[in-house]
N, CA, C and O atoms as a MOPAC input file, in Angstrom:
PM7 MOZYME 1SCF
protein

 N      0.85600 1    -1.17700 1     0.00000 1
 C      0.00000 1     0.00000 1     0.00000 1
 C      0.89800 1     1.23500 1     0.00000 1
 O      1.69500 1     1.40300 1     0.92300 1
 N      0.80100 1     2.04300 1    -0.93800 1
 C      1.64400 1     3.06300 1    -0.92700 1
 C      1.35100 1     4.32000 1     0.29600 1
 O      0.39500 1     4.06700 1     1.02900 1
 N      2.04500 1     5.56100 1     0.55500 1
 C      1.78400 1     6.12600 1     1.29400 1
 C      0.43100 1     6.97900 1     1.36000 1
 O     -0.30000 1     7.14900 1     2.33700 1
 N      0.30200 1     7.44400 1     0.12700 1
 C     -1.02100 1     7.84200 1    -0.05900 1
 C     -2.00000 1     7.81800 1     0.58500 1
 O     -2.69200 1     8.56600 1     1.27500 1
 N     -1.90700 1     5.80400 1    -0.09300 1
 C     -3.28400 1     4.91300 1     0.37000 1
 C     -3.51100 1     5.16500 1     1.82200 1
 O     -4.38800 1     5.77600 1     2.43300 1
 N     -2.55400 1     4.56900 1     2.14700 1
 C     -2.67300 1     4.57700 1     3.94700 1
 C     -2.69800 1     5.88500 1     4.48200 1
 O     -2.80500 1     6.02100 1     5.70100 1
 N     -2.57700 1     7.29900 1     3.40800 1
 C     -2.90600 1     8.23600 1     4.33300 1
 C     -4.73400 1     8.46600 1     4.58000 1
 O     -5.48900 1     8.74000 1     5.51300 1
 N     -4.83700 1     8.12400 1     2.94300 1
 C     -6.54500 1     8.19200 1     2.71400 1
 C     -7.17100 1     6.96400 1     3.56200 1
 O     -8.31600 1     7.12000 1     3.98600 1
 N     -6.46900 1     5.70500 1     3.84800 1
 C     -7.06900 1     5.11000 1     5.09700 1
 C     -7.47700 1     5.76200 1     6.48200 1
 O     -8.53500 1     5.76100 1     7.11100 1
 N     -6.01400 1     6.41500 1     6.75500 1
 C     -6.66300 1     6.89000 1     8.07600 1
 C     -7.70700 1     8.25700 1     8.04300 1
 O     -8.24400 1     8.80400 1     9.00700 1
 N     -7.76900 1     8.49300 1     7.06800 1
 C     -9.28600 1     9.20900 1     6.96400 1
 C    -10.37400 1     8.65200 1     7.39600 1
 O    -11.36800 1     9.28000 1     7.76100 1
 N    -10.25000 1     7.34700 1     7.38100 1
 C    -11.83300 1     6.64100 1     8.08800 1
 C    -11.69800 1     6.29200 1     9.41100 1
 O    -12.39500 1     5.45400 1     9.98300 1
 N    -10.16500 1     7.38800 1    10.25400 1
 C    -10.86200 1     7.42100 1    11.66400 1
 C    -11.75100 1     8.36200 1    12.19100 1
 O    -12.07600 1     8.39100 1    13.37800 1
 N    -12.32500 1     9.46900 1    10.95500 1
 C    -12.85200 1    10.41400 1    11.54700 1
 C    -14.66200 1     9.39700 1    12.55300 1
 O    -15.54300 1     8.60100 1    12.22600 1
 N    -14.39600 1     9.88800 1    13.33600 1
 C    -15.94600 1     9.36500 1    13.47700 1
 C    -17.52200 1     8.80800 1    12.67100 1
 O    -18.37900 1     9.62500 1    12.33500 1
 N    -17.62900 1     7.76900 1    12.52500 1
 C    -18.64100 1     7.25500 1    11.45900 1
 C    -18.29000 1     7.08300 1    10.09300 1
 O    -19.13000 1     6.90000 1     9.21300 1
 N    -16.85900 1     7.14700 1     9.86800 1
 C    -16.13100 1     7.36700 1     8.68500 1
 C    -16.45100 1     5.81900 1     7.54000 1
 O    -16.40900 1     4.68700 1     8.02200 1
 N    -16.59800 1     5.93800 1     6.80800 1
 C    -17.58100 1     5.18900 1     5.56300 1
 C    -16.38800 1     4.36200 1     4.60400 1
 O    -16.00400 1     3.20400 1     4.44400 1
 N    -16.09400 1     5.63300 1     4.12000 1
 C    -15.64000 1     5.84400 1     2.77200 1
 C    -14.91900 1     6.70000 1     2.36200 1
 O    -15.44700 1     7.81300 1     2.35600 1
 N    -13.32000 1     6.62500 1     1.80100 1
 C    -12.90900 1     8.25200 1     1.39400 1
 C    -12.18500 1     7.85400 1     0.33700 1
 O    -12.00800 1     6.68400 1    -0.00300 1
 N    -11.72800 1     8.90000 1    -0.22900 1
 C    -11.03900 1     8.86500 1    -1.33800 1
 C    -10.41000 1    10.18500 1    -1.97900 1
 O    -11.00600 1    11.23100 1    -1.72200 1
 N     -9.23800 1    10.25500 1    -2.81000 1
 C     -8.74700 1    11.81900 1    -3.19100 1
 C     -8.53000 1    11.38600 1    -4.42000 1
 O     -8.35100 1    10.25700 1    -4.87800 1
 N     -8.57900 1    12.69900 1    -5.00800 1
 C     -9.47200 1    12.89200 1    -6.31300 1
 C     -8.57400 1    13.99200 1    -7.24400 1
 O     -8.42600 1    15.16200 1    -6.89100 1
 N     -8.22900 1    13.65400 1    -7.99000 1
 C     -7.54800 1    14.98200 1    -8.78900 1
 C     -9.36700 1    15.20600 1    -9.92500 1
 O    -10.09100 1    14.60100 1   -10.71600 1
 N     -9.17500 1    16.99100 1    -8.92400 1
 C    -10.62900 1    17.54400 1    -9.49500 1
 C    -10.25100 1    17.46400 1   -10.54500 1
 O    -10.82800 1    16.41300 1   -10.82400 1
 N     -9.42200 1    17.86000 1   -11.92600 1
 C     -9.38000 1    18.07500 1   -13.30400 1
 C     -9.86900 1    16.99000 1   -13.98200 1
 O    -10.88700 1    17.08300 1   -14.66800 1
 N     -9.35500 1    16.14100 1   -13.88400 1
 C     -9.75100 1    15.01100 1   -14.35900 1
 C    -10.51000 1    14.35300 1   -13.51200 1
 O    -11.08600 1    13.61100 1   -14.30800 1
 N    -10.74600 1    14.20100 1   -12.93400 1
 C    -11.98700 1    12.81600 1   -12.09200 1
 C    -10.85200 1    11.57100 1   -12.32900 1
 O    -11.03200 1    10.65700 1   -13.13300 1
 N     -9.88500 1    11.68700 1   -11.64000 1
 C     -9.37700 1    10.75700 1   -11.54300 1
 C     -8.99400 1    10.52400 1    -9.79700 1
 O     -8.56300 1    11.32600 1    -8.96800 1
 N     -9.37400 1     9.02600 1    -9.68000 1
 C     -9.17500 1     8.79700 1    -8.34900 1
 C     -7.17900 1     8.13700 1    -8.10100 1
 O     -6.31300 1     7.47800 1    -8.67600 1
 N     -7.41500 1     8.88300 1    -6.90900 1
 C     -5.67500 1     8.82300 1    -7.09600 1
 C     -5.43700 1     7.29400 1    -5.45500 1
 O     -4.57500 1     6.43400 1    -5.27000 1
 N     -6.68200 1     7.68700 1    -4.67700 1
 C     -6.71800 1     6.71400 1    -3.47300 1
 C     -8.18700 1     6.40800 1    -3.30700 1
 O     -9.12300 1     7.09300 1    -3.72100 1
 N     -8.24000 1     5.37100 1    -2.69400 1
 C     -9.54100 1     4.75600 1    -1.81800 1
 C     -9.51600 1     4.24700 1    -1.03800 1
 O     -8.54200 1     3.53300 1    -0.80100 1
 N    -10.57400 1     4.32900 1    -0.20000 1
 C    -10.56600 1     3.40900 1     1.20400 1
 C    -11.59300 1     3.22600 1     1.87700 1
 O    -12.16100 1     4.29700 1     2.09400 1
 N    -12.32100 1     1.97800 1     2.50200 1
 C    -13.39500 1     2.12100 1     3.04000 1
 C    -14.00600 1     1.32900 1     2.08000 1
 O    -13.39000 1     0.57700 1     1.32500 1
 N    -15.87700 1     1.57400 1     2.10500 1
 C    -16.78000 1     1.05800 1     1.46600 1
 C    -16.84900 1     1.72500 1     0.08800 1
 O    -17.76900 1     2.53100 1    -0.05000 1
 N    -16.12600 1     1.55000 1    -0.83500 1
 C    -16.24600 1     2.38900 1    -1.97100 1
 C    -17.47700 1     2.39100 1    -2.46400 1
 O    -17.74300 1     3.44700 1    -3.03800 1
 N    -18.27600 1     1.65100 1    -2.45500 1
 C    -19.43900 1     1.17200 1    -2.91000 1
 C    -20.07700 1     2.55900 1    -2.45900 1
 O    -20.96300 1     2.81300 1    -3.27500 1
 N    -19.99800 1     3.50500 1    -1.55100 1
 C    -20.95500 1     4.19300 1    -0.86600 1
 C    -20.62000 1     5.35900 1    -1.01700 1
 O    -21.23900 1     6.21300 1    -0.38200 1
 N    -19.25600 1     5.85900 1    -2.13500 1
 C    -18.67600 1     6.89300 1    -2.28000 1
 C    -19.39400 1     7.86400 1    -3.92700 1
 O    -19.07700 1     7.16300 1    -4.88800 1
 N    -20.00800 1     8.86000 1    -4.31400 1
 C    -20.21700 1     9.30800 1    -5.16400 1
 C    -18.98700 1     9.22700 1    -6.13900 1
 O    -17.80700 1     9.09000 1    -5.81700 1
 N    -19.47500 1     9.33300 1    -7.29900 1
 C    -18.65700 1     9.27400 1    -8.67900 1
 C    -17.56800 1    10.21400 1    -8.65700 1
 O    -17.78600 1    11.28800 1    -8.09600 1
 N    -16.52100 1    10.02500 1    -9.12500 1
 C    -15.57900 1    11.15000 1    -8.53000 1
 C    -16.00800 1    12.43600 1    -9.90400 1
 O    -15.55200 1    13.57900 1    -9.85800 1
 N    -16.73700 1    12.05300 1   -10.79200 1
 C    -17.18700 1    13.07400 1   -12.21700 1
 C    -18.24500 1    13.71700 1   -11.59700 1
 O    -18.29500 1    14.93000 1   -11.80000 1
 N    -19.31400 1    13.11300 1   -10.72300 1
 C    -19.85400 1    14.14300 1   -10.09900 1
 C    -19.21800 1    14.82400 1    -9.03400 1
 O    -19.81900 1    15.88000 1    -8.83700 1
 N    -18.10700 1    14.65400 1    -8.13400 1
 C    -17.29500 1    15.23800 1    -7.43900 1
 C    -17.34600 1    17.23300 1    -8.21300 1
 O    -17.83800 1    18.33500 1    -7.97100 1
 N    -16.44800 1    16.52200 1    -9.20500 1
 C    -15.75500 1    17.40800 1    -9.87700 1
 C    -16.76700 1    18.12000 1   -10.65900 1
 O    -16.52500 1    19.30100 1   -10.90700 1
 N    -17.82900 1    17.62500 1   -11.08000 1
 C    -18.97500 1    18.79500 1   -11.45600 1
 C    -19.54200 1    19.61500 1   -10.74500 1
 O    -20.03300 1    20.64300 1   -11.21200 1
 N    -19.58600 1    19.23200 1    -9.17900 1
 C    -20.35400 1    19.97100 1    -7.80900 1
 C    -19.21900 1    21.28900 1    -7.92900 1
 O    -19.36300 1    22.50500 1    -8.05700 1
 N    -18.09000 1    20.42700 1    -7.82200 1
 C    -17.09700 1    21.75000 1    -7.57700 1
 C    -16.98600 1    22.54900 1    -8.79100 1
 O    -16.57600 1    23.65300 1    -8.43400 1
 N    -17.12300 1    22.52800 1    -9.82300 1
 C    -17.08700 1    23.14200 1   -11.48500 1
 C    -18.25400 1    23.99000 1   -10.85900 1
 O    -17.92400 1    25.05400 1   -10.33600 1
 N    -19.63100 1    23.62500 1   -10.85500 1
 C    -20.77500 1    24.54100 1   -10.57200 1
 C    -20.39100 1    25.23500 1    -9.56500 1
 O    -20.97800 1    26.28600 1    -9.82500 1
 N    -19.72800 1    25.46800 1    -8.41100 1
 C    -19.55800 1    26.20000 1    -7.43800 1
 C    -18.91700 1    27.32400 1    -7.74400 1
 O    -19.24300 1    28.49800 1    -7.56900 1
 N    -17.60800 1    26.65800 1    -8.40200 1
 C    -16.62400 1    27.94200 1    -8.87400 1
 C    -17.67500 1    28.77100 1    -9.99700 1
 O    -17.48200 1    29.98300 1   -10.08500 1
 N    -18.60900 1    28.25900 1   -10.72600 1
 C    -18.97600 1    29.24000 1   -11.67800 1
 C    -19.69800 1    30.13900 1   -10.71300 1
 O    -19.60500 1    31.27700 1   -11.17200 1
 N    -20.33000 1    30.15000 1    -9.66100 1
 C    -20.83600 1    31.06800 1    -8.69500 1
 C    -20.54400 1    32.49000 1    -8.73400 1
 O    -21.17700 1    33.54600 1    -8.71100 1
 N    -18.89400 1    31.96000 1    -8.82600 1
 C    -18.41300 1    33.42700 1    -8.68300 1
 C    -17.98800 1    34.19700 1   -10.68000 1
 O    -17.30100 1    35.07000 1   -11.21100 1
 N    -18.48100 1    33.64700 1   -10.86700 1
 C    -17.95000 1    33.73300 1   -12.36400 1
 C    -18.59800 1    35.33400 1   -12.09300 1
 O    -17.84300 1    35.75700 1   -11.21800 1
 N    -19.36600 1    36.17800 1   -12.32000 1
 C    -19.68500 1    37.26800 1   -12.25100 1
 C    -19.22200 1    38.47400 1   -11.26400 1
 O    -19.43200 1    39.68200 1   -11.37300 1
 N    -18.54300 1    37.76500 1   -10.29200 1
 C    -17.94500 1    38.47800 1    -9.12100 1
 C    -17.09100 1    39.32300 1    -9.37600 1
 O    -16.94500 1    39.83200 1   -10.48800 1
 N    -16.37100 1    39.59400 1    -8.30400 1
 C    -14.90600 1    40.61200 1    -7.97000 1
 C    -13.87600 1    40.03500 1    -8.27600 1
 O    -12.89900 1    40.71400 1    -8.59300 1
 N    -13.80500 1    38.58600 1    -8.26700 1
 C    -12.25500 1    37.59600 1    -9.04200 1
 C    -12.26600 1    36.62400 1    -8.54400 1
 O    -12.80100 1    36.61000 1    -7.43500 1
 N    -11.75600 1    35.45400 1    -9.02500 1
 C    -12.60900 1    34.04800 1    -8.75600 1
 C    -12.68700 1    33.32600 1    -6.95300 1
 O    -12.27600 1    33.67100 1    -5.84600 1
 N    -13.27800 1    32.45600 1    -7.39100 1
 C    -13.81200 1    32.28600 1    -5.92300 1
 C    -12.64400 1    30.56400 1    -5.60000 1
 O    -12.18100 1    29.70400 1    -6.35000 1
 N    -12.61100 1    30.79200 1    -4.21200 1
 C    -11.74100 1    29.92300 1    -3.54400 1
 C    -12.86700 1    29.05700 1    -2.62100 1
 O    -13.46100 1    29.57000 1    -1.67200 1
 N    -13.08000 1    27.49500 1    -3.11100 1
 C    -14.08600 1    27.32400 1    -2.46400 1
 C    -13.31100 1    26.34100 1    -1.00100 1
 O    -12.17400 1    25.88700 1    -1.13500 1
 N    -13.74800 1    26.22500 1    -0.28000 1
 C    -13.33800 1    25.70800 1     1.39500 1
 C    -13.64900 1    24.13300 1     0.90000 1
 O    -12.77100 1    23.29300 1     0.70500 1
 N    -14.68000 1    23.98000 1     0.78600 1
 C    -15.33800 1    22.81000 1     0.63400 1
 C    -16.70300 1    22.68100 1     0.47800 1
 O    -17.48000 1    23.61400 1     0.68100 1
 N    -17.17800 1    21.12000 1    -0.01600 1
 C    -18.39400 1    21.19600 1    -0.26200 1
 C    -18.81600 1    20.02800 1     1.09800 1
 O    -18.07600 1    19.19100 1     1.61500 1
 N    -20.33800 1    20.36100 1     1.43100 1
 C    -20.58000 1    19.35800 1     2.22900 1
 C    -22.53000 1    18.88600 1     1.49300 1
 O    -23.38900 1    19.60000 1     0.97500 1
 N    -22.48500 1    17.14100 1     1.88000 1
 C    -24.14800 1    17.06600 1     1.36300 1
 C    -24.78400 1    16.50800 1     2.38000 1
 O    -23.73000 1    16.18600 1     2.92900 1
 N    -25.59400 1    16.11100 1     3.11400 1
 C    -26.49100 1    15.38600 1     4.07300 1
 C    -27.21300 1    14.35500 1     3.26000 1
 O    -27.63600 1    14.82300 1     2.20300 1
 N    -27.45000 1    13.21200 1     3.43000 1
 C    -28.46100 1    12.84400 1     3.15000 1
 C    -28.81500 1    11.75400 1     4.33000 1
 O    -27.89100 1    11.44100 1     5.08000 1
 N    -30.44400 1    11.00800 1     4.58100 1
 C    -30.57900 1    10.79800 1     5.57200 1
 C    -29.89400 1     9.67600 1     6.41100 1
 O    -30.18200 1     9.23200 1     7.52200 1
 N    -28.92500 1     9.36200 1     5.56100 1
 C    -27.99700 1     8.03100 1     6.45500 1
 C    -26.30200 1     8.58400 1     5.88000 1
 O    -25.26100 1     8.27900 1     6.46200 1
 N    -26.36400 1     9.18200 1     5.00400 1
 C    -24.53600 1     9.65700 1     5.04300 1
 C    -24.61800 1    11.61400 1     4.84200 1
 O    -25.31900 1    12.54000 1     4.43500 1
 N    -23.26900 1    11.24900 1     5.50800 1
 C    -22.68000 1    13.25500 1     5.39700 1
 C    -21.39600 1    13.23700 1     4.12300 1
 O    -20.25400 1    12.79200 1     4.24500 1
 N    -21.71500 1    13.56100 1     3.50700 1
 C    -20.45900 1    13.27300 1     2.56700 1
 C    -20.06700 1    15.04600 1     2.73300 1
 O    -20.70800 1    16.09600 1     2.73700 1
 N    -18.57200 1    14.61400 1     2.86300 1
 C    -18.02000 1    16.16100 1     2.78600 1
 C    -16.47100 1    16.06900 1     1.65100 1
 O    -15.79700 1    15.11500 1     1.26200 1
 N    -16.40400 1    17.28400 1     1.46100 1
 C    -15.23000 1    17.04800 1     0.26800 1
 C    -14.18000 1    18.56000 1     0.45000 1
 O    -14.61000 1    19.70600 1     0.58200 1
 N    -13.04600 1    18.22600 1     0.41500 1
 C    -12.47000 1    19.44000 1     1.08500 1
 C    -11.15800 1    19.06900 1    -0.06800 1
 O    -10.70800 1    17.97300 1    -0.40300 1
 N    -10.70800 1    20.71900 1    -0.57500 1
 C     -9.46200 1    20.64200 1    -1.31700 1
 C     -8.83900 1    20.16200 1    -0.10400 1
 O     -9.29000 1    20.12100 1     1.04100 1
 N     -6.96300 1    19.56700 1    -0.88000 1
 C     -6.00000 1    19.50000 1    -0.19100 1
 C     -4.84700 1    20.10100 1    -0.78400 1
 O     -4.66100 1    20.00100 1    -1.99700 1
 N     -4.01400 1    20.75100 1     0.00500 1
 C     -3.26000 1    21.56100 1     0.03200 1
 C     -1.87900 1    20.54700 1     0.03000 1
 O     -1.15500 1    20.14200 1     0.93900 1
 N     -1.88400 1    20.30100 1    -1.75200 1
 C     -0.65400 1    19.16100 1    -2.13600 1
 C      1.28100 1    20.27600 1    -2.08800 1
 O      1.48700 1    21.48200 1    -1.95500 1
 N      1.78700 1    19.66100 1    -2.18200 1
 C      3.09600 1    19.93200 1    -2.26700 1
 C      3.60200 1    19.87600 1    -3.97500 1
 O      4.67000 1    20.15300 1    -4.52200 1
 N      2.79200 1    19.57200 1    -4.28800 1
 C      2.72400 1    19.26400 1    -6.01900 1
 C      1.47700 1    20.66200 1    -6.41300 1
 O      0.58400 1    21.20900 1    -5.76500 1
 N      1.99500 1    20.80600 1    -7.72800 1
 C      0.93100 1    21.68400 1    -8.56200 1
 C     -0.51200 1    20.76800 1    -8.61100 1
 O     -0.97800 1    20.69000 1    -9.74700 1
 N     -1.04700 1    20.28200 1    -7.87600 1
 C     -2.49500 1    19.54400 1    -8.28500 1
 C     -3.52700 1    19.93200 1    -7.61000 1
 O     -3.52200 1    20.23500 1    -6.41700 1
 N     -4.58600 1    19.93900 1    -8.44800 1
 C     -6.02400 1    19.97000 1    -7.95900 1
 C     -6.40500 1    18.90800 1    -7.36600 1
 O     -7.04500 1    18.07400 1    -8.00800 1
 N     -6.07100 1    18.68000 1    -5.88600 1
 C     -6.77700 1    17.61500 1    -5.12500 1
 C     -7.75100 1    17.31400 1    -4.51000 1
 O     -7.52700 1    17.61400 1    -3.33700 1
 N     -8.65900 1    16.91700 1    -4.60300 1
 C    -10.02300 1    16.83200 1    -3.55000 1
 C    -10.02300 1    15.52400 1    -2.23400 1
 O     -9.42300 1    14.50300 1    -2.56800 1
 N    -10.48300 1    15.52200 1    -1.18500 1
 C    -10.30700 1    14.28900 1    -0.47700 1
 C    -12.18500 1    14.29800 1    -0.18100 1
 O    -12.77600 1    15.22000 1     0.38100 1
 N    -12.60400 1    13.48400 1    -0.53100 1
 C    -13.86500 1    13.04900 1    -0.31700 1
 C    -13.80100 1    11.88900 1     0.54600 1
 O    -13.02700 1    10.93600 1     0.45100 1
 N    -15.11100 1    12.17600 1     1.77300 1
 C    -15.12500 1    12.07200 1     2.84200 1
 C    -17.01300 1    11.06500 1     2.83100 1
 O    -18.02100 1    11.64900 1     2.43200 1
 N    -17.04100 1     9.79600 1     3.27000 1
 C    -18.36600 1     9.71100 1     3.61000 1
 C    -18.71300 1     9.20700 1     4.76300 1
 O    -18.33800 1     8.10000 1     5.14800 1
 N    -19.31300 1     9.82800 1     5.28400 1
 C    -19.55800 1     9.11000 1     7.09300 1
 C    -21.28000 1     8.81800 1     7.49900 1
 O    -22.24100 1     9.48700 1     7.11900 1
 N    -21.28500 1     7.92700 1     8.15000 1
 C    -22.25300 1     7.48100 1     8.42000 1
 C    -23.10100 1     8.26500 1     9.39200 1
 O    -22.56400 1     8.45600 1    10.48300 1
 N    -24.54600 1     8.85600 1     9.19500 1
 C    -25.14700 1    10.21000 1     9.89000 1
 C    -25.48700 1     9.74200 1    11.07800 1
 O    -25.85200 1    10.76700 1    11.65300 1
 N    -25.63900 1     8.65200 1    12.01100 1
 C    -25.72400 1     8.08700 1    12.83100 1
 C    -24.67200 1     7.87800 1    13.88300 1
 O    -24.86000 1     7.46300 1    15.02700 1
 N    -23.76800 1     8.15600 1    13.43900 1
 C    -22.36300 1     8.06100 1    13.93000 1
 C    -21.71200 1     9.45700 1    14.55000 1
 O    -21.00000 1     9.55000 1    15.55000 1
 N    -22.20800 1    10.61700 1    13.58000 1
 C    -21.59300 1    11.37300 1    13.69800 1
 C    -22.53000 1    12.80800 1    13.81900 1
 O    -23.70200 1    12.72900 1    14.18700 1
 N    -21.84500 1    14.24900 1    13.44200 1
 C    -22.61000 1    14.79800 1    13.56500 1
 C    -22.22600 1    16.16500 1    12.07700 1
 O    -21.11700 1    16.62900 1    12.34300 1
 N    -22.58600 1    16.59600 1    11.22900 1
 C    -22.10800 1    17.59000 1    10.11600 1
 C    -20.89400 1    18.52800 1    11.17400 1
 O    -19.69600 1    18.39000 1    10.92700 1
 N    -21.16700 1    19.08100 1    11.86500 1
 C    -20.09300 1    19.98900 1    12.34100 1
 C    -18.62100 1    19.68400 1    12.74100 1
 O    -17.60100 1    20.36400 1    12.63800 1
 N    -18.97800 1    17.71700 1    13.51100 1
 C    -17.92600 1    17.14200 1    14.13700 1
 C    -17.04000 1    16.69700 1    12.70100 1
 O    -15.83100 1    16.90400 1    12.59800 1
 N    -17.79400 1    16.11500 1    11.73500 1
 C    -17.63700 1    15.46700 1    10.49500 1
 C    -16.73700 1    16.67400 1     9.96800 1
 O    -15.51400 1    16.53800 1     9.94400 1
 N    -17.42000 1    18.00000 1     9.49600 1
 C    -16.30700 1    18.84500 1     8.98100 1
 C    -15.14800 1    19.23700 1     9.20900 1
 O    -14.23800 1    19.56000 1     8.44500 1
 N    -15.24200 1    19.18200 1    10.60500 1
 C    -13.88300 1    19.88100 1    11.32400 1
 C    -12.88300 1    18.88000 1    11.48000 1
 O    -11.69000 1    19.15600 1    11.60700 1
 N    -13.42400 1    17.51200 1    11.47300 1
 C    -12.51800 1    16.27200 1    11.15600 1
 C    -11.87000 1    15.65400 1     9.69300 1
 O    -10.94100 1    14.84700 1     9.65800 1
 N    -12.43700 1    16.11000 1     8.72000 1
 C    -12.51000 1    16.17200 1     7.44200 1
 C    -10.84200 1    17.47400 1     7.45400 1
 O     -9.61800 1    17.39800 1     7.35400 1
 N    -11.72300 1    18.33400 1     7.61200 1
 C    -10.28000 1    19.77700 1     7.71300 1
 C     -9.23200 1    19.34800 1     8.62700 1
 O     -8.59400 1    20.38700 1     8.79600 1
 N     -8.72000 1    18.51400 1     9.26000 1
 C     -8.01900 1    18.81500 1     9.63600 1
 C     -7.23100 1    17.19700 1     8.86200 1
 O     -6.17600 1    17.49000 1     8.30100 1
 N     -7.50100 1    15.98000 1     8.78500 1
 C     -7.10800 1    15.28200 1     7.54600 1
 C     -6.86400 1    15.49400 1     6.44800 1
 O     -6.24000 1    14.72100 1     5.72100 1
 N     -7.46400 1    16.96000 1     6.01000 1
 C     -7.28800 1    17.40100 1     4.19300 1
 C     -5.45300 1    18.04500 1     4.96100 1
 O     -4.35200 1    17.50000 1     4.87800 1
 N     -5.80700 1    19.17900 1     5.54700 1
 C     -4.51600 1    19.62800 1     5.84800 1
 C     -3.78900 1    19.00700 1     6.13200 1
 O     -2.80600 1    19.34600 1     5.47300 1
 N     -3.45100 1    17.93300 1     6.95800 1
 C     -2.29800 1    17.18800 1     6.89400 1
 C     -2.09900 1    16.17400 1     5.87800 1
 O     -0.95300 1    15.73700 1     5.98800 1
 N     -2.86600 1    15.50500 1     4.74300 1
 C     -2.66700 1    14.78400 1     4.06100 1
 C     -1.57700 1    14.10400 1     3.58000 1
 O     -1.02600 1    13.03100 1     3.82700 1
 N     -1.33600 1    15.50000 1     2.43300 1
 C      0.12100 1    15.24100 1     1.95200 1
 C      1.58900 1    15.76300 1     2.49700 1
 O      2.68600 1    15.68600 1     1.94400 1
 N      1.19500 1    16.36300 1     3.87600 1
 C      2.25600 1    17.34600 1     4.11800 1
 C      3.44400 1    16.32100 1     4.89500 1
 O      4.51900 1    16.79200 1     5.26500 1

């Protein structure tokens, strides 16, 4: 298992943690996985959520820097947070946790602090 992998493993200690995986947004290409993949969204819709977001600001003051995206639904929290690579790449780490387990606020702030240390 390369280092990666096992970093995107220990992503599923966040509490109720499912499923994760990192994602180079440009391509929808999955670079790690871990967990129940089965339960993880398409990494092409990943990268379209985040495409529609950035166009948000398309009319603005100068483009927009998004934090992350988060979704609820009634049994998972999927959250998705850039990571801040050491390489020129568009990375995403997608996050799915079980809503029973956990809670959106505990889930995010556990999510952020795994994106930030990822690759560092």
């Amino acid at each position: 298992m390369s280092g990666i992998a096992r970093s995107v493993d220990r992503v599923l200690g966040c509490a109720g943690g499912v499923a994760a995986m990192l994602m180079d947004r440009p391509t929808g290409h999955v670079v790690a996985a871990a967990g129940d993949v089965s339960a993880l969204p398409s990494a092409e819709a990943v990268a379209d959520g985040f495409r529609a977001v950035l166009g948000l600001g398309a009319g603005g003051a100068g483009p927009v820097e998004v934090e992350g995206l988060a979704l609820g639904t009634r049994e998972r929290h999927i959250v998705v947070r850039p990571v801040a690579a050491p390489l020129p790449h568009d990375l995403l780490l997608v996050v799915v946790l079980d809503r029973g387990r956990t809670n959106a606020a505990l889930a995010a702030r556990q999510v952020d602090e795994y994106a930030r240390g990822l690759l560092t």
